[in-house]
N, CA, C and O atoms as a printed pandas DataFrame, in Angstrom:
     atom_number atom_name residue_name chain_id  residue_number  x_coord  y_coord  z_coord
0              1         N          UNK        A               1   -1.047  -47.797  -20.486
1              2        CA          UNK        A               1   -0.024  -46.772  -20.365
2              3         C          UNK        A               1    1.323  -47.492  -20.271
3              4         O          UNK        A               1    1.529  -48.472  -19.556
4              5         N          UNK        A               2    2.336  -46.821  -21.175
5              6        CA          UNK        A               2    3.295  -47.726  -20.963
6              7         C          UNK        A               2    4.456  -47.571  -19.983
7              8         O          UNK        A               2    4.649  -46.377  -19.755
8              9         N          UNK        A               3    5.215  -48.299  -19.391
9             10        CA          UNK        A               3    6.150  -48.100  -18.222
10            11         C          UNK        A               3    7.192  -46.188  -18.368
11            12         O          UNK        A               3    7.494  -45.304  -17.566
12            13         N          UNK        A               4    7.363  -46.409  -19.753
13            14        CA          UNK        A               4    7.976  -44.878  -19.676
14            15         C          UNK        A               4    6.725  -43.368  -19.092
15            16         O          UNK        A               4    6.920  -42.382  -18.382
16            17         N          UNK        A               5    5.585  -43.851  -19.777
17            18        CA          UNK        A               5    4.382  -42.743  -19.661
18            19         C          UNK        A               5    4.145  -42.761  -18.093
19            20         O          UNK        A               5    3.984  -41.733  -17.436
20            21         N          UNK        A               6    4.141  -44.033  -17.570
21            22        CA          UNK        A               6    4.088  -44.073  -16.010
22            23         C          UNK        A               6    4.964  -43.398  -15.302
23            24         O          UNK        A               6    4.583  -42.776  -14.311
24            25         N          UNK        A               7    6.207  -43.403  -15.662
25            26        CA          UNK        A               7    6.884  -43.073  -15.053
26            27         C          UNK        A               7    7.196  -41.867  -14.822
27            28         O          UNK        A               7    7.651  -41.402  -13.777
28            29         N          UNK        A               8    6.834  -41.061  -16.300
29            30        CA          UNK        A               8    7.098  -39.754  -16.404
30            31         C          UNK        A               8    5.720  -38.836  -15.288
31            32         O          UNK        A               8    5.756  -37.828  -14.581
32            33         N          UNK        A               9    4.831  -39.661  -15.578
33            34        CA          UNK        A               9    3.530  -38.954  -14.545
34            35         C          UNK        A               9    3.602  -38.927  -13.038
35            36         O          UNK        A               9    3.147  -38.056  -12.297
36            37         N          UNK        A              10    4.510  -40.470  -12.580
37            38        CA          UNK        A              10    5.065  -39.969  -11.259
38            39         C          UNK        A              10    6.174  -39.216  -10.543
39            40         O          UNK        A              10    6.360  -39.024   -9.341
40            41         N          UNK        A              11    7.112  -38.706  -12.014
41            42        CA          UNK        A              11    8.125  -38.041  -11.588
42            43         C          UNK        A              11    7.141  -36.220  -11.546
43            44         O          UNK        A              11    7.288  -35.265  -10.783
44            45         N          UNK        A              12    6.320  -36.403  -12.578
45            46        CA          UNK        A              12    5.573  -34.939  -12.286
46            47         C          UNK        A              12    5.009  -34.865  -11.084
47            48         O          UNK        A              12    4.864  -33.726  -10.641
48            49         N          UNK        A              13    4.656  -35.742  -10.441
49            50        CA          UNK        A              13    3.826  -35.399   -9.395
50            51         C          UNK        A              13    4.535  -35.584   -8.530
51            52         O          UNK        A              13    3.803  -35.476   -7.546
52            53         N          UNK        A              14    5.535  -35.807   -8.183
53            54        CA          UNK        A              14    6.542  -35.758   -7.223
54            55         C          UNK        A              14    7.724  -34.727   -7.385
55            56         O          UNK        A              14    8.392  -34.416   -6.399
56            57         N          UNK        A              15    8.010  -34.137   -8.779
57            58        CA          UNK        A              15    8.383  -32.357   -8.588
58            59         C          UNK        A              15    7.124  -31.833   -8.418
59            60         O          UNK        A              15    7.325  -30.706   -7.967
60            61         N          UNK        A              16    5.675  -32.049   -8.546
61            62        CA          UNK        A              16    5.607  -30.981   -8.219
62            63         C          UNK        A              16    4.761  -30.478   -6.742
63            64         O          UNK        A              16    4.194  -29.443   -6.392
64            65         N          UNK        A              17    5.077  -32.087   -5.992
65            66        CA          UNK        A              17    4.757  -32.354   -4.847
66            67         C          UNK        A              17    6.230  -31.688   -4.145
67            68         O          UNK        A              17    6.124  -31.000   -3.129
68            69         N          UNK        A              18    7.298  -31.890   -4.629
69            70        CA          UNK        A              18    8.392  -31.169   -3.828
70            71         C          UNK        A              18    8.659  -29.761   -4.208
71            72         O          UNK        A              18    9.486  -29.200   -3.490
72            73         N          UNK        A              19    8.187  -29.115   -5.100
73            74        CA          UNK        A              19    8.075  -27.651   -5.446
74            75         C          UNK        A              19    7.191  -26.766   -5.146
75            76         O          UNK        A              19    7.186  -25.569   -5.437
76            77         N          UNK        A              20    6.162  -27.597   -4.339
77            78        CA          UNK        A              20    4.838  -26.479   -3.747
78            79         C          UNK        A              20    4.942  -25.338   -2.985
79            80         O          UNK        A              20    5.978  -25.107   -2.360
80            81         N          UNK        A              21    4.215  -24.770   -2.966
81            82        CA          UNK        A              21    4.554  -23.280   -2.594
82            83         C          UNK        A              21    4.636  -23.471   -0.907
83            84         O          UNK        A              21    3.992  -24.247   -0.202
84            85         N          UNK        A              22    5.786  -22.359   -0.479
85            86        CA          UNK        A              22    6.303  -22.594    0.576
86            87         C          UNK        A              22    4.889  -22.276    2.161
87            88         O          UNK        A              22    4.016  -21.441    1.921
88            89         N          UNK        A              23    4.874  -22.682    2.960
89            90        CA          UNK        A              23    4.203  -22.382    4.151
90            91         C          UNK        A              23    3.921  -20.842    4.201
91            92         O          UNK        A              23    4.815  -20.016    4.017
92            93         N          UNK        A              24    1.998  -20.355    4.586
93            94        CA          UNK        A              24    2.190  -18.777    4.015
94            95         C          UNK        A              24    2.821  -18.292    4.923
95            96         O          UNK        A              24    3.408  -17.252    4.626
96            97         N          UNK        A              25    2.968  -18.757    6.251
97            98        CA          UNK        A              25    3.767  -17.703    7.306
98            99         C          UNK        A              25    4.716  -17.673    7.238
99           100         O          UNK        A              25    5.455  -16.889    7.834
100          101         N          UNK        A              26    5.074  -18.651    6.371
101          102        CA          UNK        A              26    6.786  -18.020    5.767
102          103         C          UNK        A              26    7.448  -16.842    5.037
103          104         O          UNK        A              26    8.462  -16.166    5.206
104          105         N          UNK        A              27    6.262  -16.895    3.997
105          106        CA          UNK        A              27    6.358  -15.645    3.051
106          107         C          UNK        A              27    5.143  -15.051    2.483
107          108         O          UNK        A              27    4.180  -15.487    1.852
108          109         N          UNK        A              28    5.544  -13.822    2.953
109          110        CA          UNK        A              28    4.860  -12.605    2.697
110          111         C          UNK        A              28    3.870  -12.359    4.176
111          112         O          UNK        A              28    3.136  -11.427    4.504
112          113         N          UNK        A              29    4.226  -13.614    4.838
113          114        CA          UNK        A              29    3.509  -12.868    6.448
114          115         C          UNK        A              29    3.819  -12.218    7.407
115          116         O          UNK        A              29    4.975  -11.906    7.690
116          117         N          UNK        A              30    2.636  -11.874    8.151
117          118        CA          UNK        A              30    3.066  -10.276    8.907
118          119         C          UNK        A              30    3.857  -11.471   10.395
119          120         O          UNK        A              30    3.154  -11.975   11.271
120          121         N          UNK        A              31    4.898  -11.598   10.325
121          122        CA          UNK        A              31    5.286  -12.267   12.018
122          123         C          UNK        A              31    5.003  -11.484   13.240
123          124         O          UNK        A              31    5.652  -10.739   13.973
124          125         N          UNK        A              32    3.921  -11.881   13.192
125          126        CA          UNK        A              32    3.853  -11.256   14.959
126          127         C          UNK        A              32    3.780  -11.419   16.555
127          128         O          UNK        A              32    2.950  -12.232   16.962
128          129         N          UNK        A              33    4.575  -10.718   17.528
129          130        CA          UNK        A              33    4.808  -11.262   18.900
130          131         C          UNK        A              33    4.687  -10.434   19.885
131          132         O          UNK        A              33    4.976   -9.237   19.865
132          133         N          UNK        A              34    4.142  -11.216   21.008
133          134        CA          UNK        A              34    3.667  -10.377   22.339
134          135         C          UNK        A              34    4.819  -10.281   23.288
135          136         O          UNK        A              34    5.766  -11.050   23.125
136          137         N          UNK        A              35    4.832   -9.243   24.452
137          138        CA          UNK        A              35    5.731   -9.223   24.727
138          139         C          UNK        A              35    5.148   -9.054   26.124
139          140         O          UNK        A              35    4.312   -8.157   26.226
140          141         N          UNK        A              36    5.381   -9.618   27.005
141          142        CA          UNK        A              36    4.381   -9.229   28.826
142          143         C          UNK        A              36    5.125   -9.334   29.762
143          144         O          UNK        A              36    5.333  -10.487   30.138
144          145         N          UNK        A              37    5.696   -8.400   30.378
145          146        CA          UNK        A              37    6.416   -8.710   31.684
146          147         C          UNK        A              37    7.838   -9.039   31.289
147          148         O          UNK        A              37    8.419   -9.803   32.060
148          149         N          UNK        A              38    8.484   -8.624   30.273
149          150        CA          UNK        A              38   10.321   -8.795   29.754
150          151         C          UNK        A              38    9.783   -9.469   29.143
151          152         O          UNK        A              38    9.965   -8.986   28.026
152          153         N          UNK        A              39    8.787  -10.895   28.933
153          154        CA          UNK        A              39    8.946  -12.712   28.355
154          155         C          UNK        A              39    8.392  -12.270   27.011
155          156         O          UNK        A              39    7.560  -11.396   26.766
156          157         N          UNK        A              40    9.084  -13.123   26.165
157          158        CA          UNK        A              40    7.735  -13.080   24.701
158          159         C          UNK        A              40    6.615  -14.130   24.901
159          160         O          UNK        A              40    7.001  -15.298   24.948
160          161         N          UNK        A              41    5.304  -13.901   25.024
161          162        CA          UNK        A              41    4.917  -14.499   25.057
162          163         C          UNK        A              41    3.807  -15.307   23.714
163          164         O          UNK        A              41    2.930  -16.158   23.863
164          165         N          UNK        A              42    4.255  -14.681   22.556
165          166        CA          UNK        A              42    3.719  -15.097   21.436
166          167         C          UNK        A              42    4.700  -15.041   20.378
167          168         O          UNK        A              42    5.631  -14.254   20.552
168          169         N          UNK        A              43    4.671  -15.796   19.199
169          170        CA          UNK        A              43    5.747  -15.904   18.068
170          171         C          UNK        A              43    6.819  -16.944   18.015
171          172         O          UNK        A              43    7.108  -17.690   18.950
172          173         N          UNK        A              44    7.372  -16.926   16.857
173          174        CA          UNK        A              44    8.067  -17.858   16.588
174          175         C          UNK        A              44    9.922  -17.818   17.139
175          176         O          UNK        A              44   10.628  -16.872   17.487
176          177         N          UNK        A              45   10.157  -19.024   17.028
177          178        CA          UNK        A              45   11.438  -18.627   18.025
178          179         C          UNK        A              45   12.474  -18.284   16.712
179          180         O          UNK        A              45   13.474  -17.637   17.025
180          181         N          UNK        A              46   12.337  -18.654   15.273
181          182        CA          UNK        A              46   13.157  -17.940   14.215
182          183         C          UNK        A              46   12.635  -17.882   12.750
183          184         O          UNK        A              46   12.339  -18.908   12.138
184          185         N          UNK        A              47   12.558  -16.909   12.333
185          186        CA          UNK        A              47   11.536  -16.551   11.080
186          187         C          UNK        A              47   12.457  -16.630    9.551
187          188         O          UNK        A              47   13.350  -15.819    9.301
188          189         N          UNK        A              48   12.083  -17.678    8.673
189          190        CA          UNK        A              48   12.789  -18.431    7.658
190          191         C          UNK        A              48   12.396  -17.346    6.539
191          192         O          UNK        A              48   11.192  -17.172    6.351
192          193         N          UNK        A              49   13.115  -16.765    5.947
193          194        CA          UNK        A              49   13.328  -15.906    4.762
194          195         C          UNK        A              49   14.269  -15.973    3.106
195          196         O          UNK        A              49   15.424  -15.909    2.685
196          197         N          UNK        A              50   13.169  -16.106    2.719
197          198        CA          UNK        A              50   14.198  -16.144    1.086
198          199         C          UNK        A              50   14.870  -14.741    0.611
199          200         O          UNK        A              50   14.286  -13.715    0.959
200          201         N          UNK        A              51   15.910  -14.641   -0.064
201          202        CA          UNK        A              51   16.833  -13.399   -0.202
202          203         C          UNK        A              51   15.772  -12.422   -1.095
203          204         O          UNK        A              51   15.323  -13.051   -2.053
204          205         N          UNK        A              52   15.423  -11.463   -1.035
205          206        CA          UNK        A              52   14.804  -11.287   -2.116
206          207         C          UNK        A              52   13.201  -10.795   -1.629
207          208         O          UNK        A              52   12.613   -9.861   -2.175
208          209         N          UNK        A              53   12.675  -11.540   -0.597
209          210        CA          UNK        A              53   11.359  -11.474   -0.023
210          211         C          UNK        A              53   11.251  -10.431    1.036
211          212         O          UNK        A              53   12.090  -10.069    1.861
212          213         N          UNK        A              54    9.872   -9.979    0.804
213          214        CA          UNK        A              54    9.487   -8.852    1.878
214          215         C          UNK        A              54    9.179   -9.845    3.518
215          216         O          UNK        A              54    8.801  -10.996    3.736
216          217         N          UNK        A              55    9.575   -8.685    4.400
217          218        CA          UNK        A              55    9.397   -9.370    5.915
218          219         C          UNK        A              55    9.022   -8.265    6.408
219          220         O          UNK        A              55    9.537   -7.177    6.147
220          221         N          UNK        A              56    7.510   -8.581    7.636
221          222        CA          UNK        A              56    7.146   -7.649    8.273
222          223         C          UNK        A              56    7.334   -8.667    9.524
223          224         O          UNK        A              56    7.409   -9.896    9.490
224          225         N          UNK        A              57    7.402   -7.567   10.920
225          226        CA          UNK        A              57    7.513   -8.086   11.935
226          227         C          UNK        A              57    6.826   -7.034   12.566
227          228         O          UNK        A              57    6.958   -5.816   12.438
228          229         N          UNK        A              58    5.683   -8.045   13.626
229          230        CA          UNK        A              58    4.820   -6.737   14.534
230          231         C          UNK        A              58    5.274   -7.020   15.973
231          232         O          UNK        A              58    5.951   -8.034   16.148
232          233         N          UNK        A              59    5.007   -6.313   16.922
233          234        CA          UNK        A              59    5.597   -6.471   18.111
234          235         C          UNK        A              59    4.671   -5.736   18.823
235          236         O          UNK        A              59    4.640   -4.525   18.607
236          237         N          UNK        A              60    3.668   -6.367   19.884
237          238        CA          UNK        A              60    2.924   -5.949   20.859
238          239         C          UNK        A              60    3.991   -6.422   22.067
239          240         O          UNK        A              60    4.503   -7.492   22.395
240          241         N          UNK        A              61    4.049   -4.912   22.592
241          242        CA          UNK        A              61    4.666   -4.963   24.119
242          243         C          UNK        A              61    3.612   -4.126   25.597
243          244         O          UNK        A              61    2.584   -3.469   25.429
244          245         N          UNK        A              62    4.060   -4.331   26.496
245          246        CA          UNK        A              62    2.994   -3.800   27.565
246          247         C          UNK        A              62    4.026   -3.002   28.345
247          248         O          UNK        A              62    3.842   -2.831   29.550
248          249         N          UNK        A              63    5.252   -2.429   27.654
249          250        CA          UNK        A              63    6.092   -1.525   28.319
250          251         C          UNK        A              63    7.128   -0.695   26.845
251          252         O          UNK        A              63    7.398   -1.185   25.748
252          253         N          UNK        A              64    7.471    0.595   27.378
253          254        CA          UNK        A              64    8.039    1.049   26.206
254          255         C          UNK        A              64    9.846    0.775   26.084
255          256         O          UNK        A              64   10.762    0.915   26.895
256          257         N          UNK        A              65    9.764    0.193   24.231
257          258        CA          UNK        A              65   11.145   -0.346   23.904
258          259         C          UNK        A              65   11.326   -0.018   22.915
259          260         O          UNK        A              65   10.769    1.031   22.593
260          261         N          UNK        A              66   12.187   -0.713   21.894
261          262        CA          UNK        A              66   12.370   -0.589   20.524
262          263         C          UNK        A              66   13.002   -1.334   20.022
263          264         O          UNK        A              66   14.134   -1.688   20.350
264          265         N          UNK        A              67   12.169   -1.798   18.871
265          266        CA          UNK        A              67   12.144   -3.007   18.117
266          267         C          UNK        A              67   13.338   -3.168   17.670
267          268         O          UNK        A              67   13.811   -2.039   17.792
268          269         N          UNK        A              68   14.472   -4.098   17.050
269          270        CA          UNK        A              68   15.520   -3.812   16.191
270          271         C          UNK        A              68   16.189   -5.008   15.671
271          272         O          UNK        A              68   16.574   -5.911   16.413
272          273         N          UNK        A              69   16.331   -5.017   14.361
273          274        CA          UNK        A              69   17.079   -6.312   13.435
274          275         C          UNK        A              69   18.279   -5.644   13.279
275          276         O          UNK        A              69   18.560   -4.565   12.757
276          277         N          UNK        A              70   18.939   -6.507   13.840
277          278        CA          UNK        A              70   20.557   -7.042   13.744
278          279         C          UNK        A              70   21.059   -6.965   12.157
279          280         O          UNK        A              70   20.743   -7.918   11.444
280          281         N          UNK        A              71   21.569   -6.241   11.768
281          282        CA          UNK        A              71   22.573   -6.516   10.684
282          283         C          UNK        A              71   21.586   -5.575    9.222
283          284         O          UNK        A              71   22.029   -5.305    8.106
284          285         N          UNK        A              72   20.404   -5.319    9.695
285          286        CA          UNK        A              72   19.634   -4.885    8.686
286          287         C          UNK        A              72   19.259   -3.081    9.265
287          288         O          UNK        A              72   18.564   -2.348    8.561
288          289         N          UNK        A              73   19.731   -2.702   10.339
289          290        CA          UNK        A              73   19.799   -1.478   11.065
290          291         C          UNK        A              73   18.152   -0.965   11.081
291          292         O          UNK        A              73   17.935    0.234   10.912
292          293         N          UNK        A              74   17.307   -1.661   11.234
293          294        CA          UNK        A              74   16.120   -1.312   11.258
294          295         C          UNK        A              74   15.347   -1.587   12.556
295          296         O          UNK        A              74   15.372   -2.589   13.271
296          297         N          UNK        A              75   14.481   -0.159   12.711
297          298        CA          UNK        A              75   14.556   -0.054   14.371
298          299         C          UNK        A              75   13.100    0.523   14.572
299          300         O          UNK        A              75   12.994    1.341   13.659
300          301         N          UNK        A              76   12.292    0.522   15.067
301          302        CA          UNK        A              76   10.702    0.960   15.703
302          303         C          UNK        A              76   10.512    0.918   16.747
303          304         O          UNK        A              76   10.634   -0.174   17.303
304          305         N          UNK        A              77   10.068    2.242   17.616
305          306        CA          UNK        A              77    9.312    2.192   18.688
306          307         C          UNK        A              77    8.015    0.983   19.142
307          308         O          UNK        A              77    7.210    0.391   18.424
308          309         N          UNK        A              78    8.211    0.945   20.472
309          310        CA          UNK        A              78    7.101   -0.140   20.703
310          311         C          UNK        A              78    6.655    0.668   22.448
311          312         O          UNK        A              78    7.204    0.704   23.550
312          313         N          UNK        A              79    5.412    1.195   21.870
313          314        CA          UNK        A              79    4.647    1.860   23.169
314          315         C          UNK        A              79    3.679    0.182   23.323
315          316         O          UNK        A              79    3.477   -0.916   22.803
316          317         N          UNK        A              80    3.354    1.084   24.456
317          318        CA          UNK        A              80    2.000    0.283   25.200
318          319         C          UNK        A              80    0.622    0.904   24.525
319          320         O          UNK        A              80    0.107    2.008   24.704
320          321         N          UNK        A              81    0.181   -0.283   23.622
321          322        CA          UNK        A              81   -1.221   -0.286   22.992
322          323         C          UNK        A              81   -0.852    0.218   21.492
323          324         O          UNK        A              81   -1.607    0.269   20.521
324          325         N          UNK        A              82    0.485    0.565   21.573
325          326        CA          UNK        A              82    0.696    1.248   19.898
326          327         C          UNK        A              82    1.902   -0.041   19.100
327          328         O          UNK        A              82    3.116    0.115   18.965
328          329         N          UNK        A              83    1.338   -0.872   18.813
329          330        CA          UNK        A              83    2.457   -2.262   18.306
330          331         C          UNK        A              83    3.607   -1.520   18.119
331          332         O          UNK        A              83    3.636   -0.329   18.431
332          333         N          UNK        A              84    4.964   -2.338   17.441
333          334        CA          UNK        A              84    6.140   -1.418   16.964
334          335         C          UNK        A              84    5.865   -2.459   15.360
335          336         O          UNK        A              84    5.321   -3.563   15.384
336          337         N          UNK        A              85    6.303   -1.886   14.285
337          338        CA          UNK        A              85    6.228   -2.639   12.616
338          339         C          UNK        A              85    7.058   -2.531   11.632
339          340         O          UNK        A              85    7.241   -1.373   11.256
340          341         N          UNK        A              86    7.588   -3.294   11.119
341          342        CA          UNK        A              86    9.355   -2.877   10.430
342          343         C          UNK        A              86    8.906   -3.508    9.269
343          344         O          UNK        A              86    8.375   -4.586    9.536
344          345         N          UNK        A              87    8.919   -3.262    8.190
345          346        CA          UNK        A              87    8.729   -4.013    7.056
346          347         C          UNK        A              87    9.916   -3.516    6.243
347          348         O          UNK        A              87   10.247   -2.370    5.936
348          349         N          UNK        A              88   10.611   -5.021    5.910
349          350        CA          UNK        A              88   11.928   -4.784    4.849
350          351         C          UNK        A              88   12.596   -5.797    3.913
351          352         O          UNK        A              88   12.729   -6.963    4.286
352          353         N          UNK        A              89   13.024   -5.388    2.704
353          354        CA          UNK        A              89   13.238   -6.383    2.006
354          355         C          UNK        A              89   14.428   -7.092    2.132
355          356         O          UNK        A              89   15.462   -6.460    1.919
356          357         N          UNK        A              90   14.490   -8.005    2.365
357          358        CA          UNK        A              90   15.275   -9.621    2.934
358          359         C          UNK        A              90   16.121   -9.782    1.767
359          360         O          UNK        A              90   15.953  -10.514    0.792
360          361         N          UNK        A              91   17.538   -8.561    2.171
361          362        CA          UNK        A              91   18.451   -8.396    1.132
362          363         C          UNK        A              91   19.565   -9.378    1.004
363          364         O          UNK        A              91   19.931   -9.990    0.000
364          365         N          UNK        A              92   20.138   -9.414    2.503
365          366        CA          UNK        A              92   21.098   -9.598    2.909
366          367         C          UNK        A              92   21.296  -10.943    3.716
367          368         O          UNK        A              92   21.129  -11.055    4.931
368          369         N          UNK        A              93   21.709  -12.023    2.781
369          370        CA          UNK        A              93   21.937  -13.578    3.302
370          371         C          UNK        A              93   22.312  -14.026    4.694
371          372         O          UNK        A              93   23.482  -13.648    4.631
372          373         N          UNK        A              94   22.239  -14.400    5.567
373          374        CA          UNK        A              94   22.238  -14.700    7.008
374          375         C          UNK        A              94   21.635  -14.694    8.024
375          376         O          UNK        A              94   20.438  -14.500    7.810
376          377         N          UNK        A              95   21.936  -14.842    9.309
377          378        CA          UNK        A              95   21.253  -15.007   10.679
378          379         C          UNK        A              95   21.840  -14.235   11.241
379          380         O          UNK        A              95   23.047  -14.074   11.425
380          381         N          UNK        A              96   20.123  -13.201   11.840
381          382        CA          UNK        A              96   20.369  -11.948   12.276
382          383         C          UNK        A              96   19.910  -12.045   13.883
383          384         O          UNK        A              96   19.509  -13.176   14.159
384          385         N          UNK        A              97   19.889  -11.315   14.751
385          386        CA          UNK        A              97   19.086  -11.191   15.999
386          387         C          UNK        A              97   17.996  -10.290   15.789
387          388         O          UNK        A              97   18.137   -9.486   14.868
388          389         N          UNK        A              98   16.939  -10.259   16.453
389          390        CA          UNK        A              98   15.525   -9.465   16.456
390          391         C          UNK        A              98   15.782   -9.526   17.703
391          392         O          UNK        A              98   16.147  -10.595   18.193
392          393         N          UNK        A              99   15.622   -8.235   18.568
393          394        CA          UNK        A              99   15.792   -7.711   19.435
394          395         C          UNK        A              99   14.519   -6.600   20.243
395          396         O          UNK        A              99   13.647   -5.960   19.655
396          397         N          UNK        A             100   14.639   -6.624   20.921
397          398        CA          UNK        A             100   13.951   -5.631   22.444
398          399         C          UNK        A             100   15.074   -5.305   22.827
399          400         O          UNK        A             100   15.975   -6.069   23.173
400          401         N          UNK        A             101   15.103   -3.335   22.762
401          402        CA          UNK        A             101   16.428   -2.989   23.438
402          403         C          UNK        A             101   16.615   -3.376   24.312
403          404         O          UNK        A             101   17.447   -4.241   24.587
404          405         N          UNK        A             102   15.756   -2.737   25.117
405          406        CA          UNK        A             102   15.598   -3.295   26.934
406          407         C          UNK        A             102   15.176   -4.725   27.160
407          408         O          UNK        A             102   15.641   -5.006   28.265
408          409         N          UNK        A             103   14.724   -5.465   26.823
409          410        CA          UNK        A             103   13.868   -6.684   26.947
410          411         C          UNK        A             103   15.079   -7.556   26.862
411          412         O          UNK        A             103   15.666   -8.162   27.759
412          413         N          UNK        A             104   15.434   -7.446   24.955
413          414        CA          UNK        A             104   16.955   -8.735   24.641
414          415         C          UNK        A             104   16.156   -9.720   23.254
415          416         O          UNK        A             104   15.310   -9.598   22.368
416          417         N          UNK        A             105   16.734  -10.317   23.602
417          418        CA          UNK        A             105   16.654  -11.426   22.082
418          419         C          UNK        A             105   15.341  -11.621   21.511
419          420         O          UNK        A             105   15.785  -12.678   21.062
420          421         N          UNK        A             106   14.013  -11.606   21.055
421          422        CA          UNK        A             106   13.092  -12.022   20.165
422          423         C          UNK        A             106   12.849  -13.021   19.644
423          424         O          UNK        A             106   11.777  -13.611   19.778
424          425         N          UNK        A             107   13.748  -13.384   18.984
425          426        CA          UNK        A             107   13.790  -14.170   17.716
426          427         C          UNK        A             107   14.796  -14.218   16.723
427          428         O          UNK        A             107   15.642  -13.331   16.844
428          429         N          UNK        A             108   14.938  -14.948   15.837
429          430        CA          UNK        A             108   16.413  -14.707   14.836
430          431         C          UNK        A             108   15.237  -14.931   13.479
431          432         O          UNK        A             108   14.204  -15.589   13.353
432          433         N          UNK        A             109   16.144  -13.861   12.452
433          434        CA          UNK        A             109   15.611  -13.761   11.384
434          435         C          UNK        A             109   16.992  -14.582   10.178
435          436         O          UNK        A             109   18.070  -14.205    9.719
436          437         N          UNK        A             110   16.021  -16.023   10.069
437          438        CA          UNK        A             110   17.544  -16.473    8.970
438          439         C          UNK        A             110   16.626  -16.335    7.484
439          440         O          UNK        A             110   15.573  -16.889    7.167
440          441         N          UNK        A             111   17.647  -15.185    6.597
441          442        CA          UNK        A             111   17.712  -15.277    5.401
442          443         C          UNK        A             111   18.581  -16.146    4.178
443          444         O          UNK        A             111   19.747  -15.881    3.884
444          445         N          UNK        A             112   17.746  -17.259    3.519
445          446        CA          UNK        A             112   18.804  -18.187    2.486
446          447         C          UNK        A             112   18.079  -17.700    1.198
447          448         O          UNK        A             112   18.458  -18.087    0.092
């Protein structure tokens, strides 16, 4: 094989070692978090979104609140034993807050 043919086979495999498909809980997964006593006690501390991509977010709480993304006006009840679930398409470029009315901060949802 000659030095050009080599070379070209390790530049393929190195795009297409750097182009692999992104982490699934990144995209197209359901993010979901517990909530016990005010604390979160499950989930991620900020959920990475491409412009363009669907985002669901579930929210088990053990007191009644309501769910709500910052900048995207989208809002769900969250009873006890009944999750709260927002699914929306990741229009709008930036870093948002995910919120518990009563509770407070969640998580941040950054869309690039």
């Amino acid at each position: 094989m000659s030095w050009c043919a080599r070379g070209l086979a390790v530049l393929a495999v190195v795009c297409l070692t750097a182009c692999g498909s992104p982490e699934p809980e990144q995209v197209g997964a359901t993010h979901r978090f517990a909530v016990t006593g005010g604390s979160r006690t499950e989930g991620p501390d900020r959920i990475d979104a491409t412009t363009g991509s669907a985002v669901t977010i579930e929210v088990t709480c053990d007191a009644t609140d309501e769910l709500h993304v910052h900048g995207y006006d989208k809002a769900a009840p969250c009873e006890p034993g009944a999750p709260a679930s927002l699914t929306f398409t990741a229009d709008v470029p930036g870093v948002f807050e995910v919120e518990l009315h009563e509770t407070g901060p969640l998580t941040q949802l950054r869309v690039q």
